[in-house]
Biopython code that builds the backbone (N, CA, C, O; Angstrom):
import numpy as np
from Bio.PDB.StructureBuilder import StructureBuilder

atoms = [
    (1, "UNK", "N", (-103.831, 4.916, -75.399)),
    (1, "UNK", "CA", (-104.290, 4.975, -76.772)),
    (1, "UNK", "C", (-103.454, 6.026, -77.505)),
    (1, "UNK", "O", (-103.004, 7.005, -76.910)),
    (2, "UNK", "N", (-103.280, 5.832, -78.641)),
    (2, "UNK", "CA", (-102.105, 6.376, -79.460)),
    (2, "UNK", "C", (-103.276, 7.683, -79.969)),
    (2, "UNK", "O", (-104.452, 7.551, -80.308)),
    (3, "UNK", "N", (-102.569, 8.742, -79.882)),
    (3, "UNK", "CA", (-103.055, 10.336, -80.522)),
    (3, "UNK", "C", (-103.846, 10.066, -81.569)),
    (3, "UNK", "O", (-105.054, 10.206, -81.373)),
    (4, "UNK", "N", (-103.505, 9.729, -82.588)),
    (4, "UNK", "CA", (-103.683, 9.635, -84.400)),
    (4, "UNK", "C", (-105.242, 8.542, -83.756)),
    (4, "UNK", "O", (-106.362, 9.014, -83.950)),
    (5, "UNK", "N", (-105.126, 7.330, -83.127)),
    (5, "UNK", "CA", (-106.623, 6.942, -82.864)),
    (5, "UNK", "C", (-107.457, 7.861, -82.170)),
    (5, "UNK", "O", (-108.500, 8.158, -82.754)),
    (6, "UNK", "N", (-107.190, 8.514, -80.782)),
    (6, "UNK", "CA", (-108.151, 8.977, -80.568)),
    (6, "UNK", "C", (-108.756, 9.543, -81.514)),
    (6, "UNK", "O", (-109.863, 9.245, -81.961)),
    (7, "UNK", "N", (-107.588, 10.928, -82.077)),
    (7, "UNK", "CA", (-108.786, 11.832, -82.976)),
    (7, "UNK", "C", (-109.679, 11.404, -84.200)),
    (7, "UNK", "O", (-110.685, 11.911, -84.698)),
    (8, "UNK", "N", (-108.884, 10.199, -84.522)),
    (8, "UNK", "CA", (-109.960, 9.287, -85.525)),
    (8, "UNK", "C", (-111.263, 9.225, -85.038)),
    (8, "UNK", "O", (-112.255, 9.664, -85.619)),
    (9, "UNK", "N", (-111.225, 8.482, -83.594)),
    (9, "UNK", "CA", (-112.166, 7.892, -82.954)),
    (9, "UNK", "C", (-113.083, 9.566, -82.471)),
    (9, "UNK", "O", (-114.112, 10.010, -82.980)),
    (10, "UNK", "N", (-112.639, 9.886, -81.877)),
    (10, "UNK", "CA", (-112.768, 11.438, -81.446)),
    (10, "UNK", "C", (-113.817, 12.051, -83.004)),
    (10, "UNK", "O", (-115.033, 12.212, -83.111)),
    (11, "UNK", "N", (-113.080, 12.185, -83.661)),
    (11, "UNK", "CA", (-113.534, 12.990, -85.322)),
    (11, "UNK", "C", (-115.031, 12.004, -85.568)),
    (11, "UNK", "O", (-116.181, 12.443, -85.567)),
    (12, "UNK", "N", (-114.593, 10.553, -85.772)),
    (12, "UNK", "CA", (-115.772, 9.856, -85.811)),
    (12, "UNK", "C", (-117.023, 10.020, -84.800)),
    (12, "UNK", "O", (-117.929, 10.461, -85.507)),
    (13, "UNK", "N", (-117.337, 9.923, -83.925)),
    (13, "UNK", "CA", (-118.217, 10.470, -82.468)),
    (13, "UNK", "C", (-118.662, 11.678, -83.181)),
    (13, "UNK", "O", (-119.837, 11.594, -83.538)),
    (14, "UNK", "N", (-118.076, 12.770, -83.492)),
    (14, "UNK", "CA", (-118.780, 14.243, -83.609)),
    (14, "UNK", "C", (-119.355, 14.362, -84.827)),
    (14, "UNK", "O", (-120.389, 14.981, -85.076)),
    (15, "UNK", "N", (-118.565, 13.669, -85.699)),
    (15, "UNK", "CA", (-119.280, 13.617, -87.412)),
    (15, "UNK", "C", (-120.788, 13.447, -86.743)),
    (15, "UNK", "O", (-121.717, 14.211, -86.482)),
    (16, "UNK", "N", (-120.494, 11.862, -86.593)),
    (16, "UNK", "CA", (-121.799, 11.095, -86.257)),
    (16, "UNK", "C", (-122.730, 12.164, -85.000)),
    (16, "UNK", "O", (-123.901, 12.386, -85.307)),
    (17, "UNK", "N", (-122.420, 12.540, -84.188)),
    (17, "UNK", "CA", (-123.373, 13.372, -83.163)),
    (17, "UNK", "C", (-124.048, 14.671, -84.183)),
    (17, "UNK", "O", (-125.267, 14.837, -84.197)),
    (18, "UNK", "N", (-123.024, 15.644, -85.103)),
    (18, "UNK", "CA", (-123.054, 16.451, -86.172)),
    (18, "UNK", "C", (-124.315, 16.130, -86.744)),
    (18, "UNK", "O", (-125.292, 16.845, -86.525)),
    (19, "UNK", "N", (-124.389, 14.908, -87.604)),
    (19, "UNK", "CA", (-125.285, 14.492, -88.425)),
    (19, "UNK", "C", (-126.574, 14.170, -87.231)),
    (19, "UNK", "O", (-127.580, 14.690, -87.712)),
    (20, "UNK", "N", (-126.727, 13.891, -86.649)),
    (20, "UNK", "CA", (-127.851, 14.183, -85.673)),
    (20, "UNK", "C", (-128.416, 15.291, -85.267)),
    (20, "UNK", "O", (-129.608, 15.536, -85.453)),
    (21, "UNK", "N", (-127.548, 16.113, -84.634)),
    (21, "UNK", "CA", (-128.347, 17.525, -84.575)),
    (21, "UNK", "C", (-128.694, 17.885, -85.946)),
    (21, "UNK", "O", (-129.724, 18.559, -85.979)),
    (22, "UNK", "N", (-128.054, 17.605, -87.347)),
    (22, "UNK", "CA", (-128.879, 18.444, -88.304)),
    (22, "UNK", "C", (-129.883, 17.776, -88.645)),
    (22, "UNK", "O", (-130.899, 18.457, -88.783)),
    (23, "UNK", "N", (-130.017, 16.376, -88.890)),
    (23, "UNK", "CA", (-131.197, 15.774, -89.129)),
    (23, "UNK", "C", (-132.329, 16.331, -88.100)),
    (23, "UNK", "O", (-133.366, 16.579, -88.715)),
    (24, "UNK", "N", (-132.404, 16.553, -86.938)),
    (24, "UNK", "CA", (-132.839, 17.031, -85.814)),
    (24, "UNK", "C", (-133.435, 18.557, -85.921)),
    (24, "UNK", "O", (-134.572, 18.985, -85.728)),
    (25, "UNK", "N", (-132.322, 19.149, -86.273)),
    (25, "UNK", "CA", (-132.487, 20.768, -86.852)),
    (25, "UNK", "C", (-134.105, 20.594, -88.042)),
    (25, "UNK", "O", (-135.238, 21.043, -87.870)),
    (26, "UNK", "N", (-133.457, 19.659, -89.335)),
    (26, "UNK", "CA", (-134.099, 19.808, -90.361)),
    (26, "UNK", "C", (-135.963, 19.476, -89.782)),
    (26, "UNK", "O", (-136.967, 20.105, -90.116)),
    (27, "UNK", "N", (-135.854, 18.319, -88.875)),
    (27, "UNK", "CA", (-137.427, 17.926, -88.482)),
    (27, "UNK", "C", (-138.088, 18.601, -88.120)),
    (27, "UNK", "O", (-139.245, 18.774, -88.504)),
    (28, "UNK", "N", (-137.068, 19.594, -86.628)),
    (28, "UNK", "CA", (-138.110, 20.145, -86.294)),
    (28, "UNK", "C", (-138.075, 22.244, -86.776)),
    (28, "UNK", "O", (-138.491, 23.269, -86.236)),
    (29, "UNK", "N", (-137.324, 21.898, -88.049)),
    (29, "UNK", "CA", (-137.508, 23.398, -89.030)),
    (29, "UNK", "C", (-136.560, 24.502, -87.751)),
    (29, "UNK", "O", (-136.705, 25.707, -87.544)),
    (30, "UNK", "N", (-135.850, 23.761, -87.254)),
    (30, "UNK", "CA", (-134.978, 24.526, -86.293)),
    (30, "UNK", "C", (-133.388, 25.314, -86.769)),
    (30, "UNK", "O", (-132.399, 25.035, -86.091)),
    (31, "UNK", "N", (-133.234, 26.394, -88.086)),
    (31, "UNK", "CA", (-131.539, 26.284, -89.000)),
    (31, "UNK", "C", (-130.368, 26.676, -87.706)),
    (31, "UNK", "O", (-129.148, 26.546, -87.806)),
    (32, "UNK", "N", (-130.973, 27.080, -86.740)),
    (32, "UNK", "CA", (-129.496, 27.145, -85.529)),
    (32, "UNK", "C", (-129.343, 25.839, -85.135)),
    (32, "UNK", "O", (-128.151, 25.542, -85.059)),
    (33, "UNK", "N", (-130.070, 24.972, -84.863)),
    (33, "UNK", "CA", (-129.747, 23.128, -84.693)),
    (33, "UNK", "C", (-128.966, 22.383, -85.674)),
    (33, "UNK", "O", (-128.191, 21.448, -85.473)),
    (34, "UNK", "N", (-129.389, 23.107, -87.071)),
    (34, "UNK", "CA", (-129.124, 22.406, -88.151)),
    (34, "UNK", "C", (-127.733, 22.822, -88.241)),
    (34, "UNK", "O", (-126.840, 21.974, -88.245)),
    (35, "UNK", "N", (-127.477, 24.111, -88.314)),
    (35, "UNK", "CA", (-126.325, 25.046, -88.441)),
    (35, "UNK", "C", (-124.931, 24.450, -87.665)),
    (35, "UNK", "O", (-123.787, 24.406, -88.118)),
    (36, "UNK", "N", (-125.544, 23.909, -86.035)),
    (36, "UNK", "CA", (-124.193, 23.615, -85.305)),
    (36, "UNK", "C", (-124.311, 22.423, -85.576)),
    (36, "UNK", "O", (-123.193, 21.973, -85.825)),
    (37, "UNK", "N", (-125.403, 21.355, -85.695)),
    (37, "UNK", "CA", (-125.058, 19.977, -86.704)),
    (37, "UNK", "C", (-123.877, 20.420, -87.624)),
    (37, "UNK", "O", (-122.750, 20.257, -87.157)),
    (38, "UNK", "N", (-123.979, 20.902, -88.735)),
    (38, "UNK", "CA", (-123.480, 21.004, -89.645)),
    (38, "UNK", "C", (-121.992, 21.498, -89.115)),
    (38, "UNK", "O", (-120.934, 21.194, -89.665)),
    (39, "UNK", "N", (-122.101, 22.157, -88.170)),
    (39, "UNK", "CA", (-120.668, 22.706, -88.150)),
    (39, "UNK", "C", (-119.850, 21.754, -87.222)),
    (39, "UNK", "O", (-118.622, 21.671, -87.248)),
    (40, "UNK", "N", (-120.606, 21.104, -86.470)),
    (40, "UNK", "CA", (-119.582, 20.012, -85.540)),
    (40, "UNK", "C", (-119.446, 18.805, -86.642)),
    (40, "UNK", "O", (-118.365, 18.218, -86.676)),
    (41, "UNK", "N", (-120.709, 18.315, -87.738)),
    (41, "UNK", "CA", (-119.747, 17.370, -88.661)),
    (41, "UNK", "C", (-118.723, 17.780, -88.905)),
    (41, "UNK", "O", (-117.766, 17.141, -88.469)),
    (42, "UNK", "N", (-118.443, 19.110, -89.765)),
    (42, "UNK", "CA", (-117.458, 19.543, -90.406)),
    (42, "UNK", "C", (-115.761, 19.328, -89.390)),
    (42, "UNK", "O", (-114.608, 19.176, -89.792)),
    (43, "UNK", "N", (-116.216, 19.392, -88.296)),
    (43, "UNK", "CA", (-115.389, 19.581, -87.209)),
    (43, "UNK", "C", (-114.505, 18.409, -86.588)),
    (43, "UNK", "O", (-113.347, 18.321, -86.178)),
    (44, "UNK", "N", (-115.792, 17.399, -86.735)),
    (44, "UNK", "CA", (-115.386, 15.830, -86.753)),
    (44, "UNK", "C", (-114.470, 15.525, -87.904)),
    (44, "UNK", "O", (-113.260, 15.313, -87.816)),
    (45, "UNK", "N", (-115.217, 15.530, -89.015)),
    (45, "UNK", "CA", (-114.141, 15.236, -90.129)),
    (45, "UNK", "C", (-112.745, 15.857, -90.386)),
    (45, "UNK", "O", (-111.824, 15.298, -90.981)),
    (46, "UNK", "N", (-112.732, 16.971, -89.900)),
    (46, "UNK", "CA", (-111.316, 17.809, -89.929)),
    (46, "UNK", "C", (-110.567, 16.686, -89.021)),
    (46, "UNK", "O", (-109.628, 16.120, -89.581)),
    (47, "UNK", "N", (-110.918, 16.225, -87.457)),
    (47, "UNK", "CA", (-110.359, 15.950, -86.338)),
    (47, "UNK", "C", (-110.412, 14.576, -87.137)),
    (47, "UNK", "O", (-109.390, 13.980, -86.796)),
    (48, "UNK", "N", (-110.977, 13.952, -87.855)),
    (48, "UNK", "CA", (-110.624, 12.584, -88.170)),
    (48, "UNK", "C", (-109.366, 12.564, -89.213)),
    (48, "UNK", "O", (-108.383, 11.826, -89.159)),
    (49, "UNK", "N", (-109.605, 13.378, -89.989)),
    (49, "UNK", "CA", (-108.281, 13.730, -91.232)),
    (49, "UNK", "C", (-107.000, 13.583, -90.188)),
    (49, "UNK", "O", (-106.123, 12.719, -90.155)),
    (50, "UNK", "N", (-107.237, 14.860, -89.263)),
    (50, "UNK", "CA", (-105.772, 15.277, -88.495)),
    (50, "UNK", "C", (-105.343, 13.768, -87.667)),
    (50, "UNK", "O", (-104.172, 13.688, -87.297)),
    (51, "UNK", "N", (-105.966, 12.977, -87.474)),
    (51, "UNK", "CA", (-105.767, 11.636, -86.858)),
    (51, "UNK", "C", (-105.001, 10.783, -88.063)),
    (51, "UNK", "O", (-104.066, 10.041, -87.763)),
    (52, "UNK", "N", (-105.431, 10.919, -89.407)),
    (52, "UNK", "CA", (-105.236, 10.078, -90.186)),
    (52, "UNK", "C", (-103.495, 10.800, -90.431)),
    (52, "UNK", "O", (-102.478, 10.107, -90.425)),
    (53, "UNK", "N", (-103.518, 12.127, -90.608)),
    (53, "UNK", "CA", (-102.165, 12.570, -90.606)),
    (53, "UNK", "C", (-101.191, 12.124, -90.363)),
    (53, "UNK", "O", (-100.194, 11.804, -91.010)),
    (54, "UNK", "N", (-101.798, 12.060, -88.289)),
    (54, "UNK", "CA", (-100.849, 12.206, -87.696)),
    (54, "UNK", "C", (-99.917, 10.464, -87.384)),
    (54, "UNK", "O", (-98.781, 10.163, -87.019)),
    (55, "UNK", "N", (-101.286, 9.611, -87.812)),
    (55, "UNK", "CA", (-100.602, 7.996, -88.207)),
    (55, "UNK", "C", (-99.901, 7.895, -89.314)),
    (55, "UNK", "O", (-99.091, 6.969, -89.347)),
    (56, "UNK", "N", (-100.024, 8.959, -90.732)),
    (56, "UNK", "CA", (-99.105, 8.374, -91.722)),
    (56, "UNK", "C", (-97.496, 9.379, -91.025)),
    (56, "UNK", "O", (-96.439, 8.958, -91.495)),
    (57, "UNK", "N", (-97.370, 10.510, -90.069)),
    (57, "UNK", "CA", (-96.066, 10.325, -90.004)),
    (57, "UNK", "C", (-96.058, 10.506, -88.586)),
    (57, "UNK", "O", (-95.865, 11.585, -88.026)),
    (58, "UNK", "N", (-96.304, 9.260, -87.951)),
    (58, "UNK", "CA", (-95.644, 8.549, -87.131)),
    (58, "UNK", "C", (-95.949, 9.390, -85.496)),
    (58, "UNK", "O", (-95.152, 9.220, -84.574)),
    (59, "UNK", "N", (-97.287, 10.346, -85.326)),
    (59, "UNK", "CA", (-96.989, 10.546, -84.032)),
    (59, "UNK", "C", (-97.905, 9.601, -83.336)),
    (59, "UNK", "O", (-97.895, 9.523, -82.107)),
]
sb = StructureBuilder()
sb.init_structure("model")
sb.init_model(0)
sb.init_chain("A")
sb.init_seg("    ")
for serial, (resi, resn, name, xyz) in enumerate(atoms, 1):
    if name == "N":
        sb.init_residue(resn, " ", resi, " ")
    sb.init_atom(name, np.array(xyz, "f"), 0.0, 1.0, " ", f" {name:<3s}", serial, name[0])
structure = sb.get_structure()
């Protein structure tokens, strides 16, 4: 599998896991659940960008 997909695929998985722990955080009034939700979306989406990068030049 080519780099630029994994981390797409990779970035996508953690967004999506991200948005679970905070929804998760928010239910059960937990802000350190919510907090690393929030920070592994953020984390996903970076790693999905750097995928999208790294397909427009060519690695």
């Amino acid at each position: 599998m080519k780099s630029s997909v994994r981390d797409k695929t990779e970035g996508a998985f953690h967004e999506l896991k991200g948005t679970a722990k905070e929804i998760a955080g928010r239910l059960n009034a937990d802000p350190d659940l919510e907090a690393a939700g929030t920070g592994e979306k953020i984390a996903g989406r970076a790693q999905e960008k750097l995928g999208q990068i790294k397909k427009i030049l060519g690695k």
